[in-house]
Backbone of each chain as ProteinMPNN parsed JSONL, in Angstrom:
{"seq_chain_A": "XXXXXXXXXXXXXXXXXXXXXXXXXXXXXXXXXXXXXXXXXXXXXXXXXXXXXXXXXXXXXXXXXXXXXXXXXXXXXXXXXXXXXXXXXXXXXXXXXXXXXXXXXXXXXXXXXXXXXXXXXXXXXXXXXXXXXXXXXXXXXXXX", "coords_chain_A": {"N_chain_A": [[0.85, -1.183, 0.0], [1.131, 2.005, -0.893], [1.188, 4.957, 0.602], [1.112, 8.525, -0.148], [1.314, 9.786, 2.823], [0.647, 12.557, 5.105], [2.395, 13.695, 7.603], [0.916, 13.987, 10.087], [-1.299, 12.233, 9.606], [0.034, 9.959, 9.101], [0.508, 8.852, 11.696], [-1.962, 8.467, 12.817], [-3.085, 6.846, 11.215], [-1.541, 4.372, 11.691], [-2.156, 4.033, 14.304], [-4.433, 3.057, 14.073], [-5.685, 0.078, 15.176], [-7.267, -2.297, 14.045], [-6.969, -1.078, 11.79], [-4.795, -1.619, 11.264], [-4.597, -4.286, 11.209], [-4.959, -5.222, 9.164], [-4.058, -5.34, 6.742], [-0.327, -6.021, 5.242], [2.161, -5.014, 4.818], [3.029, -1.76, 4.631], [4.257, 0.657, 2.701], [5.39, 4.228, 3.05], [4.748, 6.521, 1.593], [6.76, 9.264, 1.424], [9.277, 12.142, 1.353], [10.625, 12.763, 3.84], [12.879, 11.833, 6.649], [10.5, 10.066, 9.153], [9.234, 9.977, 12.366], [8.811, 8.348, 15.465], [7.072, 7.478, 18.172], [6.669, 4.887, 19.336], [7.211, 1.409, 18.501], [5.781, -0.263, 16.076], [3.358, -3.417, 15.82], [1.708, -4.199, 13.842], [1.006, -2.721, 11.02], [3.645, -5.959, 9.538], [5.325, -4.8, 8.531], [6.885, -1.736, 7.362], [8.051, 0.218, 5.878], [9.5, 3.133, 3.313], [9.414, 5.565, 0.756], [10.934, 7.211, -1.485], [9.336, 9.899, -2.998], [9.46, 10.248, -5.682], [9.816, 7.674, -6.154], [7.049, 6.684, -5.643], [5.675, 7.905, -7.29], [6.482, 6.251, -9.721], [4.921, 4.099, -8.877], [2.767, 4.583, -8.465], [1.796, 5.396, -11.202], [1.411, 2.696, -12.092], [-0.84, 1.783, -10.404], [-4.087, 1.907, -10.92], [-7.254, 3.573, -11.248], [-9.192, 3.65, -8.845], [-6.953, 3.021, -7.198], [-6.149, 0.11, -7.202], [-4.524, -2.824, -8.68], [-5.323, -5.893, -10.154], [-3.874, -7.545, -11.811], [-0.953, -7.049, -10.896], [1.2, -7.808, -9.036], [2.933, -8.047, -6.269], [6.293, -8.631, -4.32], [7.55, -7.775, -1.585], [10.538, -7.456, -0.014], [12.428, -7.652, 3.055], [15.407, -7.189, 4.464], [18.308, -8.198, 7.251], [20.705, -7.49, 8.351], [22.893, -8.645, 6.547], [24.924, -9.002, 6.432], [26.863, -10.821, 8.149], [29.357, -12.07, 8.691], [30.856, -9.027, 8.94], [29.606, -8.256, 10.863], [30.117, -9.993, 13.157], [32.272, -9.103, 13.408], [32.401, -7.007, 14.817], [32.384, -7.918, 17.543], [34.887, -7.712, 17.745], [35.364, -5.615, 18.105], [34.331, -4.382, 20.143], [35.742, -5.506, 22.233], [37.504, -4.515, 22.048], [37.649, -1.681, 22.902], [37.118, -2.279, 25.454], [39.512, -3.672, 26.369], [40.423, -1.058, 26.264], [39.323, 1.06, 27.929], [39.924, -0.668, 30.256], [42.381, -0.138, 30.539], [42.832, 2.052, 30.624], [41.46, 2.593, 33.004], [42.836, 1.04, 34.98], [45.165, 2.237, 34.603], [44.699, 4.813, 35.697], [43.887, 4.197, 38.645], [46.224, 3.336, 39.564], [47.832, 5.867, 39.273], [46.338, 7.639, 40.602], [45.619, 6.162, 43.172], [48.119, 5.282, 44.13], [50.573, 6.303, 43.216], [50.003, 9.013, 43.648], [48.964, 9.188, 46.146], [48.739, 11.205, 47.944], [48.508, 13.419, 46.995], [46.188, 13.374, 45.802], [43.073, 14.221, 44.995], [39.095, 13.848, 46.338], [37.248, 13.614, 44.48], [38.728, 13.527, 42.531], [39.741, 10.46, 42.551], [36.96, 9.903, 42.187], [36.363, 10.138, 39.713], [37.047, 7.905, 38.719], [34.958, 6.089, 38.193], [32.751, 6.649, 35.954], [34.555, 5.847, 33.853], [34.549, 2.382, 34.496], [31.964, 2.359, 34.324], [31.625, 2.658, 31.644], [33.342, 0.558, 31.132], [31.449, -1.444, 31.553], [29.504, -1.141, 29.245], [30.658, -1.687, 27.114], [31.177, -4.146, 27.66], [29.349, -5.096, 27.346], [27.992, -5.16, 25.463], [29.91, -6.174, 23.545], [29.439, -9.021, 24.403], [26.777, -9.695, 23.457], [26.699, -8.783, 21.013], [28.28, -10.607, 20.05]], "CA_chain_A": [[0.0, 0.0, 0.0], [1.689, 3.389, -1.046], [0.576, 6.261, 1.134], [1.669, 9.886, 0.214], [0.314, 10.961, 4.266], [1.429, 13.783, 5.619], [3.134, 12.727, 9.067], [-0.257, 13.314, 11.596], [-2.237, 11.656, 9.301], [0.201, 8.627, 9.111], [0.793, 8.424, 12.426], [-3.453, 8.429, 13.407], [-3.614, 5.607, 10.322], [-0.684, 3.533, 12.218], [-2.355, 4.139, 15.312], [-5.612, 1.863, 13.868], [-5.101, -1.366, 15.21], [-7.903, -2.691, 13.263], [-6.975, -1.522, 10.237], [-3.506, -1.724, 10.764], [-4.12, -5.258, 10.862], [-5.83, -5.951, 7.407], [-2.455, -4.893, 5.49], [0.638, -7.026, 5.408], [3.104, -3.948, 4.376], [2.575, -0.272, 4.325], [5.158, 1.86, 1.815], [4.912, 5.468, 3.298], [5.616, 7.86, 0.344], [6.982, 10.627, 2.358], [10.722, 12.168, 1.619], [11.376, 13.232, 5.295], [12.281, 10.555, 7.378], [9.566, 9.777, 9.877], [9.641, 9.915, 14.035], [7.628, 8.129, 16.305], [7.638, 7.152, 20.283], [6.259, 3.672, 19.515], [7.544, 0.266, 17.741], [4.715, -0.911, 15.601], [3.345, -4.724, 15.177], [0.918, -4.598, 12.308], [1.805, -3.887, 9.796], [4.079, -6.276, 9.912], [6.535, -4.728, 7.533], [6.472, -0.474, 6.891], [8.797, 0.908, 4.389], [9.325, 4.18, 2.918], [9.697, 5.813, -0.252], [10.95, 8.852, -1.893], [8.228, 11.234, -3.979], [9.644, 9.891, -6.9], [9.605, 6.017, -6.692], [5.906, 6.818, -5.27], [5.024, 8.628, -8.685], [6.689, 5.417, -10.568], [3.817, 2.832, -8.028], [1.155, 4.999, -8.847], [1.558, 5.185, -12.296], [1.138, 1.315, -11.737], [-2.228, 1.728, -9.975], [-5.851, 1.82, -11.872], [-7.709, 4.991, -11.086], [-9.423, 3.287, -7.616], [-5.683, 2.653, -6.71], [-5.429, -1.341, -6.471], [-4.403, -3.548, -9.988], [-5.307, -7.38, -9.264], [-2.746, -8.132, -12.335], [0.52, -6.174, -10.551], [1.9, -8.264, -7.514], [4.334, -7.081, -5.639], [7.071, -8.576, -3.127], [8.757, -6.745, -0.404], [11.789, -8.058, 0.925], [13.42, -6.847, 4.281], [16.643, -8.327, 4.696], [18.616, -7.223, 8.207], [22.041, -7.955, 8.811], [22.811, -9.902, 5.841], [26.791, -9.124, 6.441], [27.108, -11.639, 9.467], [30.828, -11.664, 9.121], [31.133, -7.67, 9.369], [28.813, -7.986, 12.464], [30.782, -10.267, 14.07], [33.56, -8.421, 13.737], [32.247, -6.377, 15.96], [32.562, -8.467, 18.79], [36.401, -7.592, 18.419], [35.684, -4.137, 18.206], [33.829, -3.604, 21.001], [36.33, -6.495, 23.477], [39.051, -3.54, 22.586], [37.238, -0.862, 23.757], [36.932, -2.868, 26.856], [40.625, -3.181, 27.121], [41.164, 0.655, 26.291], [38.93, 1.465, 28.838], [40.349, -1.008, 31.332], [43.86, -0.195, 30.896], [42.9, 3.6, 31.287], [40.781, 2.586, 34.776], [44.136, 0.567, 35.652], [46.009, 3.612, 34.531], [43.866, 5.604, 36.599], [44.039, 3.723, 39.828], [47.723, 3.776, 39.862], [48.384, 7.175, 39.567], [45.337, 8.105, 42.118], [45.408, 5.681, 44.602], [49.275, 4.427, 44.43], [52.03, 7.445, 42.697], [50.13, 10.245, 44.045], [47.852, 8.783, 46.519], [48.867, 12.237, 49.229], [48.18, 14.66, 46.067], [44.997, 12.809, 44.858], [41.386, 14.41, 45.705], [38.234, 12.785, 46.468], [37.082, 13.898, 42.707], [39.488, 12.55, 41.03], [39.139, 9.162, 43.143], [35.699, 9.162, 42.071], [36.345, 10.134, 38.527], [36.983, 6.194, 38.452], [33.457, 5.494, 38.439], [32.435, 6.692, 34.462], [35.644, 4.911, 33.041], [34.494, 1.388, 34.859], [30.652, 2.161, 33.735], [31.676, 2.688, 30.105], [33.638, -0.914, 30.523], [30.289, -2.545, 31.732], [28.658, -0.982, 28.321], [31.645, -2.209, 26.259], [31.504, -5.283, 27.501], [27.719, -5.809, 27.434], [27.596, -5.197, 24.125], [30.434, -7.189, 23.498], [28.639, -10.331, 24.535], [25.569, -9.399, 23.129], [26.958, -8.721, 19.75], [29.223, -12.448, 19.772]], "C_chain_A": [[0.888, 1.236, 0.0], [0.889, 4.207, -0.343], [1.196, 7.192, 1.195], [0.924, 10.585, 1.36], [1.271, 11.875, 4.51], [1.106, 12.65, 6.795], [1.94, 12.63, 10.209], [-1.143, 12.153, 11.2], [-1.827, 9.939, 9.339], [0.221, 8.039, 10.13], [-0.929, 8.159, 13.186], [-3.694, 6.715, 12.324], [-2.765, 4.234, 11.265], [-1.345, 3.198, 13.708], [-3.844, 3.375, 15.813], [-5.171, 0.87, 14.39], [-5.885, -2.018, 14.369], [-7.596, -2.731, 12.274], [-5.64, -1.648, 10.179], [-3.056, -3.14, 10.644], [-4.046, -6.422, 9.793], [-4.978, -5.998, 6.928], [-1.187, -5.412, 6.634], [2.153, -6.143, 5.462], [2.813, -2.678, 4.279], [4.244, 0.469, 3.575], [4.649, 3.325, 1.967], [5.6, 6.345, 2.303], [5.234, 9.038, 0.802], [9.124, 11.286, 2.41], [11.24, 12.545, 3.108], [11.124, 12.049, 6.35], [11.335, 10.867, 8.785], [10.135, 9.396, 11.817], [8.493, 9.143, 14.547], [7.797, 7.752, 17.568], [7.294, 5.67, 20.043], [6.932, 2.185, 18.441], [6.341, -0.375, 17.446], [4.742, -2.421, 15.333], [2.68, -4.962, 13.876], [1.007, -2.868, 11.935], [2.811, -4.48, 10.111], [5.842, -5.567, 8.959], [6.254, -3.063, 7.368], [8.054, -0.575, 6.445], [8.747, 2.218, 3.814], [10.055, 4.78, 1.548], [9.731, 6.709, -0.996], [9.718, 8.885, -3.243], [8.386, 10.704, -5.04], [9.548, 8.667, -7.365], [7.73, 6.016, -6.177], [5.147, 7.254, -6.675], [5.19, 6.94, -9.484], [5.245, 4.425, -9.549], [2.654, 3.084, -8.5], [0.59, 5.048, -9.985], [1.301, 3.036, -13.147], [-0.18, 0.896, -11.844], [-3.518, 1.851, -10.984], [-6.106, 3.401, -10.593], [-8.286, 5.095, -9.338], [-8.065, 2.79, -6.937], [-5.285, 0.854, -6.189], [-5.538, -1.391, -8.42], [-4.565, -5.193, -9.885], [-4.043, -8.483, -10.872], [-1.391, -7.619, -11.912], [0.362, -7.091, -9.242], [2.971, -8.36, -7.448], [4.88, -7.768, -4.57], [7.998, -7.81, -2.839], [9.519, -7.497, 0.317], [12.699, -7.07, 1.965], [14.57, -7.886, 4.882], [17.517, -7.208, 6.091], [19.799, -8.121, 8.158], [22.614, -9.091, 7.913], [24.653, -10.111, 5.689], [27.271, -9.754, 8.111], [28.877, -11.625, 9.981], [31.545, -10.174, 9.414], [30.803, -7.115, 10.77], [29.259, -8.56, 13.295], [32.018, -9.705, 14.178], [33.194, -7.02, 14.664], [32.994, -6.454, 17.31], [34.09, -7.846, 19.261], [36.323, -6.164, 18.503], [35.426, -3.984, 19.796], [34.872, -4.418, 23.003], [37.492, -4.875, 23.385], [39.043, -2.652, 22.778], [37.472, -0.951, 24.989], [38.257, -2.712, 27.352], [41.047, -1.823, 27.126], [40.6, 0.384, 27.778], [39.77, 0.519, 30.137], [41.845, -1.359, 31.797], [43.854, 1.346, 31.154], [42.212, 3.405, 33.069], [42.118, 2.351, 35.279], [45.433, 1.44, 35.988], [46.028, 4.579, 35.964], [43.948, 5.573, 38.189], [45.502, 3.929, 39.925], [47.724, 4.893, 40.528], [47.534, 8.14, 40.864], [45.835, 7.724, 43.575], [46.783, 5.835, 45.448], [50.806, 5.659, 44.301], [51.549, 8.844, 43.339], [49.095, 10.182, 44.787], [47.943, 10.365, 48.276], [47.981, 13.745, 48.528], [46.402, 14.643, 45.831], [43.663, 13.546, 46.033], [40.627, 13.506, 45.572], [37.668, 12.404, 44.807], [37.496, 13.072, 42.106], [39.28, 10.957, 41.619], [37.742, 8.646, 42.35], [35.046, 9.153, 40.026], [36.605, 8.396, 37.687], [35.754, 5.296, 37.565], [32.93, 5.674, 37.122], [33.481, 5.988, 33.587], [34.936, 3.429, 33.249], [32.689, 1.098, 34.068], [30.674, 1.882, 32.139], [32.12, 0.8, 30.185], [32.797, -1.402, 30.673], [29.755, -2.28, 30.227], [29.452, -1.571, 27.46], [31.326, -3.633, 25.921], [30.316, -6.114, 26.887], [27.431, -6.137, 25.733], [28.703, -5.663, 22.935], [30.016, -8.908, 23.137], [27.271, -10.364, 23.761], [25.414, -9.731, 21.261], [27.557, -10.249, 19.275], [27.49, -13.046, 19.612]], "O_chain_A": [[1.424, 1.458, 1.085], [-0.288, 4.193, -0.7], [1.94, 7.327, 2.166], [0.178, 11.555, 1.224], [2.453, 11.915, 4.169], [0.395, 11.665, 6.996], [1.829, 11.706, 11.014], [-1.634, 11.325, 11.967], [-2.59, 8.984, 9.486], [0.035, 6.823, 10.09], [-0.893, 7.551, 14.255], [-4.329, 5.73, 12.703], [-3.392, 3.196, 11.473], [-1.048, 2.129, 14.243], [-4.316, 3.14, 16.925], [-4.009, 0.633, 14.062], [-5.134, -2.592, 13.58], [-7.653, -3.734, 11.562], [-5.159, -1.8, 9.056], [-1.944, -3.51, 10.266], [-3.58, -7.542, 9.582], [-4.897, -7.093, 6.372], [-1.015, -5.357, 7.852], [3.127, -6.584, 6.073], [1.936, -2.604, 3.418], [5.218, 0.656, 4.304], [3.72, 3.739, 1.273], [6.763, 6.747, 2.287], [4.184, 9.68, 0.771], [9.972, 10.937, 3.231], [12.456, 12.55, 3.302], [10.103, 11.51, 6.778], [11.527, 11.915, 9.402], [11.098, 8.768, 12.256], [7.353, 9.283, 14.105], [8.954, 7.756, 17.988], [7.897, 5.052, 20.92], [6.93, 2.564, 17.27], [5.771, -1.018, 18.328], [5.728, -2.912, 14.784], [3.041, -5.765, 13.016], [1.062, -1.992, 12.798], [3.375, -3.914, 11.047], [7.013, -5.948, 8.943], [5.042, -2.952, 7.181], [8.93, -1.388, 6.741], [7.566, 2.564, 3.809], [11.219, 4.455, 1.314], [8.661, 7.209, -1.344], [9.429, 8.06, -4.11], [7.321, 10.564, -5.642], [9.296, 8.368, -8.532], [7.192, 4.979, -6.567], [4.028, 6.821, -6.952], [4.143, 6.388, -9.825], [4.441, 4.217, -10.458], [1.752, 2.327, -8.859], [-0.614, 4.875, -10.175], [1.126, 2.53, -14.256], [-0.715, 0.154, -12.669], [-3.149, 1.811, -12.157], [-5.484, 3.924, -9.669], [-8.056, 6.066, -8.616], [-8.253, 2.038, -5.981], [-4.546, 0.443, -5.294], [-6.13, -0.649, -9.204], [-3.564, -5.7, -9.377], [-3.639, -9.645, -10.845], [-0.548, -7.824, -12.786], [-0.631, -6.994, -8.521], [3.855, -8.664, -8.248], [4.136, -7.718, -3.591], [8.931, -7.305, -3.464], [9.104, -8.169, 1.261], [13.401, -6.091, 1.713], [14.533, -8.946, 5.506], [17.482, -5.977, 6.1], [19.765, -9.333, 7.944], [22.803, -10.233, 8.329], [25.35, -10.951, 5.121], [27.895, -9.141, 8.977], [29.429, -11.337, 11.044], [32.618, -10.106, 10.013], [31.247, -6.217, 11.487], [29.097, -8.081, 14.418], [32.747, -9.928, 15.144], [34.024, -6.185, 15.024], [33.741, -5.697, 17.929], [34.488, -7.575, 20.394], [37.266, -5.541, 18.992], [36.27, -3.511, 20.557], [34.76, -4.097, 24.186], [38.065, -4.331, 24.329], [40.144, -2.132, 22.958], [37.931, -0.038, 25.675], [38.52, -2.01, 28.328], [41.928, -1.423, 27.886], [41.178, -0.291, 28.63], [40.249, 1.226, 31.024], [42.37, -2.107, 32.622], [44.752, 1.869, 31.814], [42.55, 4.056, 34.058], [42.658, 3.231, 35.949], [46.258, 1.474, 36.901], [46.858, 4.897, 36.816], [44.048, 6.574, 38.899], [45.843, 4.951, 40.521], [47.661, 5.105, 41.739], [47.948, 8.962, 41.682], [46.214, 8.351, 44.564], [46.924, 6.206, 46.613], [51.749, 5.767, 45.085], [52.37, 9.732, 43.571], [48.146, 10.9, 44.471], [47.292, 10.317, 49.32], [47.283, 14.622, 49.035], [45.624, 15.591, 45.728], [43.445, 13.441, 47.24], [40.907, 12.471, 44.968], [37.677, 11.34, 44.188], [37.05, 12.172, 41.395], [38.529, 10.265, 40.932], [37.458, 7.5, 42.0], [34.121, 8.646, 39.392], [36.398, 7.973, 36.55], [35.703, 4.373, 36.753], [32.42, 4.591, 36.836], [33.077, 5.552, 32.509], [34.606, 2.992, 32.147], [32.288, 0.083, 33.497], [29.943, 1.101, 31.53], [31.508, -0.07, 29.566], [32.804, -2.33, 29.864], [29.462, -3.371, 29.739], [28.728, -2.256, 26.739], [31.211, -4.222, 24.847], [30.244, -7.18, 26.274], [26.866, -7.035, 25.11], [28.489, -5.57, 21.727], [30.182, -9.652, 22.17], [26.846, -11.502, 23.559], [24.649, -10.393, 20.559], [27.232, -10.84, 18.245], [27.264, -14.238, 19.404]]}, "seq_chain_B": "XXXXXXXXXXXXXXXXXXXXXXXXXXXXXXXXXXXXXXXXXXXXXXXXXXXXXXXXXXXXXXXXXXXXXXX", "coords_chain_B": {"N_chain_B": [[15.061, -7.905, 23.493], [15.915, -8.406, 21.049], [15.622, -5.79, 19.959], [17.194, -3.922, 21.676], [19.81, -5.31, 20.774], [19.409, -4.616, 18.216], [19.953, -1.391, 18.425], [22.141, -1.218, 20.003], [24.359, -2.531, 17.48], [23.262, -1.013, 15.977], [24.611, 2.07, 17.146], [27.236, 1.069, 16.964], [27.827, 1.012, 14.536], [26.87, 3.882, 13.644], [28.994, 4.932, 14.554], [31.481, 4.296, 14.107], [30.868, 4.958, 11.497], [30.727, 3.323, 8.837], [28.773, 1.83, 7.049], [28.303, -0.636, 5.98], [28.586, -2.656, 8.304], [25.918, -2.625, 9.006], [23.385, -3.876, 7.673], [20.335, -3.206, 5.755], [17.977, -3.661, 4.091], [15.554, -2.418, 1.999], [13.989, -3.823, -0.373], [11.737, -3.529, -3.166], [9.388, -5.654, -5.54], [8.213, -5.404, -8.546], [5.569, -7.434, -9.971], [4.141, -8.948, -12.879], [1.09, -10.664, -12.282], [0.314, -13.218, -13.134], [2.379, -13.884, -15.252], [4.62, -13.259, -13.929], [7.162, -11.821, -14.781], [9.177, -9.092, -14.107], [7.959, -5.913, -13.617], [9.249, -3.69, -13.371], [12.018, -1.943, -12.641], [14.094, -3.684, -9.567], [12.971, -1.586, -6.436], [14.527, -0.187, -4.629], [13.592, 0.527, -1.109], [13.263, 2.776, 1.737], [14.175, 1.566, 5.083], [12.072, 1.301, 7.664], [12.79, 2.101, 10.971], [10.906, 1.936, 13.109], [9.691, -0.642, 13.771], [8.135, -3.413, 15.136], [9.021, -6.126, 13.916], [11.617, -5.115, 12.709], [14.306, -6.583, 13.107], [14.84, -8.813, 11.992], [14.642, -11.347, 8.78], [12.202, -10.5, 5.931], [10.072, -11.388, 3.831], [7.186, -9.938, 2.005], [4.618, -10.696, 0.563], [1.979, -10.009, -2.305], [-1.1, -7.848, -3.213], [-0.714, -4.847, -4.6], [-1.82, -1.795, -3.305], [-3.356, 1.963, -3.469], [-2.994, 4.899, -2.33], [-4.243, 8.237, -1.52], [-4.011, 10.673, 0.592], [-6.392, 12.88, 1.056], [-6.506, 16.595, 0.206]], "CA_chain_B": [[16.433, -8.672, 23.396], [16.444, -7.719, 19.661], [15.953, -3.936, 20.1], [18.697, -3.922, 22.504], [20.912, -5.811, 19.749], [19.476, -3.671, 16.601], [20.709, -0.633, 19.197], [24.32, -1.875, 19.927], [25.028, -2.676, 16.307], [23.335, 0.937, 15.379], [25.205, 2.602, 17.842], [28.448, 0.866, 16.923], [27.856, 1.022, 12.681], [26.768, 4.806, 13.514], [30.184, 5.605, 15.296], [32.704, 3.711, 13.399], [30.764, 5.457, 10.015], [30.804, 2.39, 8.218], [27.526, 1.332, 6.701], [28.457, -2.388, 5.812], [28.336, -3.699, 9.459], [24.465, -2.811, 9.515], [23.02, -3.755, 6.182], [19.045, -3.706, 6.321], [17.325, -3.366, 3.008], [13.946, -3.195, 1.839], [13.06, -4.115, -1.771], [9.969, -4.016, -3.84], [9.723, -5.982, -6.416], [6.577, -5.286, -8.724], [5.594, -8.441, -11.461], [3.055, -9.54, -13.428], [0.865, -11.722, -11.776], [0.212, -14.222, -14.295], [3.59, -14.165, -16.187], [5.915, -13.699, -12.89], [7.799, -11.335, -15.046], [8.982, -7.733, -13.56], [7.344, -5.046, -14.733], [9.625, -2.506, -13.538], [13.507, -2.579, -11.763], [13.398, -3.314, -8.434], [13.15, -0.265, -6.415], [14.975, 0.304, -2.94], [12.992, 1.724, -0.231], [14.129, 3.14, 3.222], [13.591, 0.653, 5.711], [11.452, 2.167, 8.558], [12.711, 1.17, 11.869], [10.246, 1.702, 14.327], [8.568, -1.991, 13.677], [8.887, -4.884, 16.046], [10.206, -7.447, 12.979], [12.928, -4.934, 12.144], [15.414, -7.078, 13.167], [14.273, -10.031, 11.103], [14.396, -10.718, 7.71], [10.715, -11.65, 5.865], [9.063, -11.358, 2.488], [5.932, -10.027, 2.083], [3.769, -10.636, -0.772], [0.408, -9.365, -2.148], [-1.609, -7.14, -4.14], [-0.328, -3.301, -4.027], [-2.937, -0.567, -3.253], [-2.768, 2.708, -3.205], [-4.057, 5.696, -1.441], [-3.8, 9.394, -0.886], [-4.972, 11.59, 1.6], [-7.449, 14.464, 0.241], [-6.185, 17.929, 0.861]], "C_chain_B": [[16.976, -7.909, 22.327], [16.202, -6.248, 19.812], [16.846, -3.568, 20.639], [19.783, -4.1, 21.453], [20.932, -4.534, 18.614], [20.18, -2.55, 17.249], [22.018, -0.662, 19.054], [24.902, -1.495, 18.569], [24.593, -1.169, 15.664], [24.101, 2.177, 15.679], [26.878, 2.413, 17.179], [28.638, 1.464, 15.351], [27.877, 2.936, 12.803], [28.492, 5.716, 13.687], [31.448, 5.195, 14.566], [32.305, 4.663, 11.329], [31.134, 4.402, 9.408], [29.477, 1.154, 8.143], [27.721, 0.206, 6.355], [27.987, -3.054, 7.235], [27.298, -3.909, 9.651], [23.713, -2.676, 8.243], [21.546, -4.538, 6.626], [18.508, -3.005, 5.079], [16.042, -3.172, 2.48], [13.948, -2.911, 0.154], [12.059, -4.444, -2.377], [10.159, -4.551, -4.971], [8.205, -6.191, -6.978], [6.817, -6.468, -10.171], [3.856, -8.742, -11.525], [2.061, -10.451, -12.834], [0.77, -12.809, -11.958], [1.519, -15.021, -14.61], [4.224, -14.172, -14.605], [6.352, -12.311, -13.395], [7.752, -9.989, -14.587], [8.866, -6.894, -14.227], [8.671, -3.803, -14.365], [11.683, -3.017, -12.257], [12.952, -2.588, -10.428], [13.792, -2.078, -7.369], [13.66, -0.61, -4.508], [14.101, 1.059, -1.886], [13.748, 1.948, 1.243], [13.58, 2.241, 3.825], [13.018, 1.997, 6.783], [11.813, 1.477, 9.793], [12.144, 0.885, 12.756], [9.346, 0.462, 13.573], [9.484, -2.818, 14.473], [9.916, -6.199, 15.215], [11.209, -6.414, 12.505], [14.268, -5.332, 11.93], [15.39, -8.507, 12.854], [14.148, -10.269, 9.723], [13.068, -11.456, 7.083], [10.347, -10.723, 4.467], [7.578, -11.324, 2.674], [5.437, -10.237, 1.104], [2.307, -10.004, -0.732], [0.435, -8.455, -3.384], [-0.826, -5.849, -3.672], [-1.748, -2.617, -3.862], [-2.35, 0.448, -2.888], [-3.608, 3.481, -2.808], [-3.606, 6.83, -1.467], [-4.751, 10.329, -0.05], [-5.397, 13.164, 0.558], [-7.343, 15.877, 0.956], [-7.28, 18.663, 1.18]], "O_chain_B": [[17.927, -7.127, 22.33], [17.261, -5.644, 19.645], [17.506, -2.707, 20.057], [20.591, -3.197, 21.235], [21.849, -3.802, 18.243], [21.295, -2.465, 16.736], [22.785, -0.232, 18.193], [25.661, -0.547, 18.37], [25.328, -0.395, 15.051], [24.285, 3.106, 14.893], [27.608, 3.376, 16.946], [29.517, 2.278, 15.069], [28.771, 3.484, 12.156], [28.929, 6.721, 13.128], [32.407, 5.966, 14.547], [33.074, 4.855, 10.388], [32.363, 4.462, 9.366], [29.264, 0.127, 8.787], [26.589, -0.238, 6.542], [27.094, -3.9, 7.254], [26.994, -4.933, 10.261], [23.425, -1.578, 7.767], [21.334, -5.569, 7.265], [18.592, -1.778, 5.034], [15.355, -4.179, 2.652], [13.907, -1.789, -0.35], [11.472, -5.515, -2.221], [11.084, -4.08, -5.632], [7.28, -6.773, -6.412], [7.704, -6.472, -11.025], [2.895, -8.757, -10.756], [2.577, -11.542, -13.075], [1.086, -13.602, -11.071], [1.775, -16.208, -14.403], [4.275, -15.294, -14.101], [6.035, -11.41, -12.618], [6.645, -9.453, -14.535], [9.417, -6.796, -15.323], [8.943, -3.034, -15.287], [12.124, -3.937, -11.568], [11.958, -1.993, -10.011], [14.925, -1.608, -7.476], [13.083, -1.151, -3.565], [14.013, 2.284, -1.973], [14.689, 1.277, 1.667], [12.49, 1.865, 3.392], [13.351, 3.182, 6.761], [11.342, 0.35, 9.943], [12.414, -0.119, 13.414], [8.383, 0.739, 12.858], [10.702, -2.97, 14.573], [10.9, -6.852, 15.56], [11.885, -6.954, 11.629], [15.117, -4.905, 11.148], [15.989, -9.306, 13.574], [13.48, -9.387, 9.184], [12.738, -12.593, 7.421], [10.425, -9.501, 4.335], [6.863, -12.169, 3.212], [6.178, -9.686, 0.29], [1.643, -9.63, 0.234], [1.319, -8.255, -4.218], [-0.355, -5.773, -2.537], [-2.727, -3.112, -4.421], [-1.295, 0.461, -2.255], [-4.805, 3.195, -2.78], [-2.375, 6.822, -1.446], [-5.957, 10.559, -0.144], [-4.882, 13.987, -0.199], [-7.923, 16.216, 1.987], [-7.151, 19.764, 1.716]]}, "name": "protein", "num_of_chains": 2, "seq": "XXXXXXXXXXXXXXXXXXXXXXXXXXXXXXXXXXXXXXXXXXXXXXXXXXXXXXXXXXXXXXXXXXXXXXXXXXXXXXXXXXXXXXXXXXXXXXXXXXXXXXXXXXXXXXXXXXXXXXXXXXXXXXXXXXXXXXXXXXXXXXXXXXXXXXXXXXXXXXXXXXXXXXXXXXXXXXXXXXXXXXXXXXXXXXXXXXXXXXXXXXXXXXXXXXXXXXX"}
């Protein structure tokens, strides 16, 4: 289904559950990408499409806008570079050691080389280095 | 689980600038119904990500329809 809506109108049509559950795909022909607060289930598939491939669909259509000789698949393919995505995993393990050779760094020179000089501050400046390694890591594991 | 994941890998693909690691496509592909044969190339669209299967991949099929709102 092509819909040139303007953005309240798409977001009141999306906001049908009823009818959002008759249709299998929605193609929003709208060049500005689109915001919303919510993750939709039906449709089960939305899509969007510049002004211009919207002109080429319509010139497709019959005058009541359906053609029962034109069928159409939509393919949504996600992550189809599995080996680029796991290479992640190493990205994000050597974050982990940055970060936990700067905490290690960190502690030294605080606690241990200048532990008479050192303020509470900086002591506690610890605490966003060690949080970042939990996010590193999380998403580390997550990503493997 | 998966929103968390699609996240991560958006987060990471966004920051490194390197659109390969997060490759998510959507293609239409319009044919004949009869014949099979495509009537027209197939056309790229933006994926939209606020949907729950975004991080899935799935073929839809069907009739097209179309619609516009009345100014």
């Amino acid at each position: 289904m092509a819909n040139p809506f303007d953005k309240s109108y798409t977001n009141a049509f999306l906001a049908d559950e009823e009818q959002a559950k008759e249709i299998d795909a929605l193609i929003i022909v709208f060049d500005v990408p689109l915001e919303t607060q919510v993750y939709y289930e039906n449709p089960k598939l939305i899509s969007r499409a510049q002004f211009t491939q919207g002109q080429i669909l319509k010139a497709y259509m019959d005058a009541d806008g359906a053609r029962e000789d034109v069928y159409a698949v939509l393919e949504h393919r996600y992550l189809v570079d599995c080996v680029a995505v796991k290479s992640l995993q190493f990205y994000y393990l050597f974050f982990t050691f940055l970060y936990l050779v700067g905490g290690g760094l960190w502690i030294h020179l605080v606690w241990y080389k200048y532990e008479h000089e050192a303020l509470h501050i900086q002591k506690m400046l610890i605490a966003p280095i060690f949080l970042k390694v939990f996010q590193v890591f999380i998403f580390a594991i997550y990503v493997g | 689980m998966r929103l968390f994941f699609a996240h991560a890998v958006t987060l990471a693909a966004s920051r490194t600038m390197t659109s390969n690691l997060l490759e998510v496509t959507d293609t239409l592909y319009l044919q004949n119904s009869k014949s099979g044969y495509l009537l027209l190339e197939p056309l790229q669209l933006t994926p939209f990500p606020y949907i729950k299967n975004f991080a899935s991949n799935m073929t839809i099929e069907g009739n097209l329809c179309y619609a516009q709102t009345q100014d």
